[in-house]
N, C-alpha and C positions, 0 to 999 in steps of 0.2 A: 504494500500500500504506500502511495507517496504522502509523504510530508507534505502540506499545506503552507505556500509562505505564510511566515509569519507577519503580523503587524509590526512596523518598525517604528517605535515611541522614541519621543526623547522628553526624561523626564530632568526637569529646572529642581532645584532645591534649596535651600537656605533656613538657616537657626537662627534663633539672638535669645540672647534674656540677659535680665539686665540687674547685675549682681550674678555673681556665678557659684552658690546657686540663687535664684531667683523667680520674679515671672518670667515665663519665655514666651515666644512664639515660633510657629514654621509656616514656611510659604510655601506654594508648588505651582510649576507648571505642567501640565502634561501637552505634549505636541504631537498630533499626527496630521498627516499629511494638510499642512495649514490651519487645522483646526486648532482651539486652544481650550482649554480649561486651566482655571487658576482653581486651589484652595488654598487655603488655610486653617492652623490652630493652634491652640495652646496649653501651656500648662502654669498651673502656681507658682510652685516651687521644683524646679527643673535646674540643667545647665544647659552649658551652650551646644556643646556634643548632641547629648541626648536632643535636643532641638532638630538639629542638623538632622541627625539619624529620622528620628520620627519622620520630618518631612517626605522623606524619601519612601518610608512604608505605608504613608498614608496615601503617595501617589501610586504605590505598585496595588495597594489594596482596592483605587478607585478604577482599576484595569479589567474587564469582563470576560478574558481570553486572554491565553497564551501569546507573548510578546517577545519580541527580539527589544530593551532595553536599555536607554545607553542615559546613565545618570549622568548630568551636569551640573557640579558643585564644585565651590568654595573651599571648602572640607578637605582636608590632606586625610583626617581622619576615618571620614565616612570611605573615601577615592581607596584607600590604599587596601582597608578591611574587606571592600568587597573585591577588590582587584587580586591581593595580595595576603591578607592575616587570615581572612575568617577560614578556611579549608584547615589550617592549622589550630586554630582554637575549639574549634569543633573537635580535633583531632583530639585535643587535649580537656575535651570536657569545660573548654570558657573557665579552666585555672588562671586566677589571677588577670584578668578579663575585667572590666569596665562594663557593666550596661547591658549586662548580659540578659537581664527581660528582655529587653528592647531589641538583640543583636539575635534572639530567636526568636521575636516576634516579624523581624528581617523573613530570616530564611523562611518564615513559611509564605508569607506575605510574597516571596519572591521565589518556591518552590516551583511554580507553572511559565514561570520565562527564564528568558540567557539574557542575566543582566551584566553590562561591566559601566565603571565608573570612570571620566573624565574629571578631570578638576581643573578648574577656571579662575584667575586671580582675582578674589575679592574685592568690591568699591574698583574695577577698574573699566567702568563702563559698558561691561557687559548686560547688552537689554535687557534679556530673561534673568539674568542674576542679579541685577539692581531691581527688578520688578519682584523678583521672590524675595529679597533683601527688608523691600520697603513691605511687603504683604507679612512678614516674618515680624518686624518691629512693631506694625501698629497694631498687631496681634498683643504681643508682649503689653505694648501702653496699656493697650486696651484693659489688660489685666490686672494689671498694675493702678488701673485707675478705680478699681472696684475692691482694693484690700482696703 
C-alpha cells in the first residue's frame, strides 16, 4: 500500500513569562499551504522553557492528521531536544531531565508526525517569530494583570 503525502506544516512558536518563574504565555503559528492559524496560552506560575515547549505541543495537538513538521523557534532548547536530546532521555528514562510532564506530553502530542526543529534568532525581525513573540507576551500581561 503506498504512503499518502503527507501535509507539510510549518509550525511558528514562542514562550515568555515574566519573572522566571512566573506568568507566562505561548504563541503559535500553524502554516499550510498559505493558510494560517494563530493560538495562544498560558500559565500562572511557569518558566520561560516550559512556555516555549508548551507552544509547540499545543500546535502539534491543534493538527487532525499525520504531518511532515518542521518547528520554527527561538529556543536552542526546544530546536536541539527534538532534533538532538530527546531519543537519548527517553533512553534514559528523563534522568535528570527538566520538564519532563511537558517533554512526554511532547512525544505523544507528536507520536503521529516527522517533526524536526529549526531555530530562528530571536527579536531579529522575523514575521512569524515576532508575531508569536508579541501573541506569547500579551498572553503572559494578560495574566499577570489578573493576580
Amino acid at each position: 500500500m503506498q504512503n499518502q503525502a503527507r501535509k507539510q506544516i510549518t509550525l511558528y512558536s514562542d514562550g515568555s513569562s515574566l519573572g522566571n518563574p512566573g506568568p507566562g504565555g505561548y504563541g503559535g503559528i500553524l502554516e499550510f499551504k498559505g493558510k494560517r492559524k494563530e493560538y495562544f496560552g498560558g500559565d500562572i506560575h511557569t518558566t520561560n522553557n516550559r512556555m516555549e515547549l508548551q507552544g509547540v505541543i499545543e500546535g502539534l495537538k491543534l493538527l487532525k492528521e499525520p504531518c511532515d513538521v518542521e518547528v520554527i523557534s527561538d529556543s536552542s532548547y526546544v530546536v536541539k531536544a527534538i532534533n538532538e536530546w530527546l531519543a537519548g532521555w527517553v533512553r534514559k528514562n528523563f534522568a535528570k531531565v527538566k520538564n519532563v510532564d511537558l517533554w512526554e506530553a511532547y512525544l505523544d502530542a507528536a507520536k503521529p508526525h516527522n517533526v524536526h526543529g529549526t531555530w530562528v534568532r530571536g527579536h531579529n525581525g522575523h514575521p512569524e517569530n515576532e508575531r508569536c513573540d508579541e501573541l506569547a507576551r500579551n498572553e503572559a500581561e494578560r495574566i499577570k494583570s489578573t493576580l
